[in-house]
N, C-alpha and C positions, 0 to 999 in steps of 0.2 A: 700662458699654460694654466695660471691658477682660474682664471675665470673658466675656461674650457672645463676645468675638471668641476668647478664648482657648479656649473651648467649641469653639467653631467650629473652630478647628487641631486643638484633639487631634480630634474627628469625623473631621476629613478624613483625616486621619491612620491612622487607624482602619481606615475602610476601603479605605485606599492598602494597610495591608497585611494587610487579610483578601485584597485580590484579589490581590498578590503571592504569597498561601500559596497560592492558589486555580489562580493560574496553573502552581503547581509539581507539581499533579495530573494536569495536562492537557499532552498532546504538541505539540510547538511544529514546522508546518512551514512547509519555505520553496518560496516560489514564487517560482523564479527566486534575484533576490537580497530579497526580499519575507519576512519570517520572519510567517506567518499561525499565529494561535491556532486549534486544531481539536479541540474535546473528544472522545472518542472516543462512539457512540451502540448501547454493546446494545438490542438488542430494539427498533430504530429499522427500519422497512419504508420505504425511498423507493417513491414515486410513478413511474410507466412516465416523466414527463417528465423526473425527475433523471434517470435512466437515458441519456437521449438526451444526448452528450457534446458536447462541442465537437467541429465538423468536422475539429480538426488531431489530436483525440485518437481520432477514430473507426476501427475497423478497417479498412482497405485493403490492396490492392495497389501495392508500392513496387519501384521499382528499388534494389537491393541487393548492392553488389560483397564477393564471400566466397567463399573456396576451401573451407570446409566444407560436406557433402552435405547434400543435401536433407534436409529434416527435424529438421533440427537447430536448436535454440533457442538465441537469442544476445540477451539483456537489455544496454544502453543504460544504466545507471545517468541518467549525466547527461543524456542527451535525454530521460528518462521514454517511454522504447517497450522495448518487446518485439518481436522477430522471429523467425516462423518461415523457414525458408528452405524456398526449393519449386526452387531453379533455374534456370538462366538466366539469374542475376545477378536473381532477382528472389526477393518477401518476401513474405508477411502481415505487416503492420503492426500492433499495437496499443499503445493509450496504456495506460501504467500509473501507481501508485504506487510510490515507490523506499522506502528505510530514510531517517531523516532524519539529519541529521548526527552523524556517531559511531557513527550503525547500519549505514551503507553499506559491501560488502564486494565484495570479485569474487573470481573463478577458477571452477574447471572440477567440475561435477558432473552427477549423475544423476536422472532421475523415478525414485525408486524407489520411490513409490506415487501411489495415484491414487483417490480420495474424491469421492461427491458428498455435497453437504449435511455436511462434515462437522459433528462437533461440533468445539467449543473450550475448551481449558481452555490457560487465559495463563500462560507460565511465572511460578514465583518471581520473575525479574527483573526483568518485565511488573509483575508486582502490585505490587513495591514500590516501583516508581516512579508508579503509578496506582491508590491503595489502593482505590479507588471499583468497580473492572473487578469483574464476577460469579468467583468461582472455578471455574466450570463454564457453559458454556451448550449446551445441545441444538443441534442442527444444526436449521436452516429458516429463513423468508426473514429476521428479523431477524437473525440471527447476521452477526457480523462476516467470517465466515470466507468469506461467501458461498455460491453454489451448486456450486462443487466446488473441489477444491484437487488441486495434483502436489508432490507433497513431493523434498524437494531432497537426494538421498544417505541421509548420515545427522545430517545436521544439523535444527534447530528448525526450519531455514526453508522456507519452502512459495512455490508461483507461485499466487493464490487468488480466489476472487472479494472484494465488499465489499457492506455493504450502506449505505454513502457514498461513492458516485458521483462526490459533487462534492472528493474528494481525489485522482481520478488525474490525473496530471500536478505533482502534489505530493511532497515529501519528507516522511513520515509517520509511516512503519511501521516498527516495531522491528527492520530485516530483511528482511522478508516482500517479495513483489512482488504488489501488487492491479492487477486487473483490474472490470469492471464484470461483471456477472453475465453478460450473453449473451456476454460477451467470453470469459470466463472456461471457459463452455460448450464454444462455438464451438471452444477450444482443447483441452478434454478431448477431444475428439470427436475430434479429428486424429492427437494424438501418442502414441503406445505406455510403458508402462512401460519403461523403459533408454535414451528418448532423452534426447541428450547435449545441456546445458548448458552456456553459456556465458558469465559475470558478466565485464562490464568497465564501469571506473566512468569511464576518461579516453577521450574517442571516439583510435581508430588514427589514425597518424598517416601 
């Protein structure tokens, strides 16, 4: 009986920490104060249904008080939104993905480029916290990078689409800001190479 049980301990034991090693491959986000496991999915195509968000993360029309002109992009870290500004103290709203903690930054930059379909290839610092990610992936609907991206200056990080959905409104990405594909679209479509960006991670006071 005691060897059974002490069987039984080291097993458990075991695999306490294969899924502890398992867990340290995989990006930890928080929702809210919520810390949700989310493995990352190359080559994963959601269904037209993930696509459809929750109603509080779907693109709209907000009221929007900002002395910045029209046109101009101002990210929300901590409420998970994106805003274009149109004017009149009013917005496009979209729900995004933020960086997850340790990855979230702000300050002031530029689109200075703009990709559909990009490809992806994950930095060095990416892979070696996630040895699992492809070294390269071609652009298309599974790619994580989504169906376009505006890259930010000249830093790694981009505004992008994803191709899981069910992460915006999340803390996730190494960085990056995701968007849901049509979102992401809808936003190439608007804004020119040189407009100006705006990262703040504590809302104004």
């Amino acid at each position: 009986m005691r060897v059974r049980m002490l069987g039984a301990a080291l097993a458990a034991a075991a695999v306490l920490s294969i899924s502890a090693a398992d867990a340290q491959l995989r990006p930890q986000a928080s929702l809210g104060n919520q810390i949700v496991d989310v493995p990352e999915k190359p080559g994963y195509v959601p269904t037209p249904d993930e696509e459809n968000l929750d109603p509080a993360f779907r693109r709209q029309p907000v009221y929007f008080r900002t002395n910045e002109p029209p046109g101009t992009i101002i990210i929300h870290t901590n409420e998970r939104f994106l805003y274009l500004v149109q004017g009149d103290n009013r917005a496009l709203r979209y729900g995004i993905g933020v960086g997850r903690d340790g990855f979230q930054w702000a300050g002031l930059q530029k689109v200075s480029r703009k990709a559909e379909w990009p490809d992806w290839t994950p930095p060095p610092e990416m892979i070696e916290r996630q040895p699992y990610l492809p070294r390269f992936m071609a652009g298309g609907p599974g790619n994580p990078m989504g169906a376009a991206a505006l890259y930010l200056g000249s830093t790694v990080y981009r505004i992008h689409g994803t191709n899981m959905p069910n992460t915006i409104g999340m803390a996730i990405s190494s960085g990056c800001f995701r968007l849901v594909n049509s979102d992401v679209q809808d936003l190439f479509n608007r804004v020119p190479v040189g407009t100006k960006v705006i990262i703040r991670q504590a809302p104004e006071l």
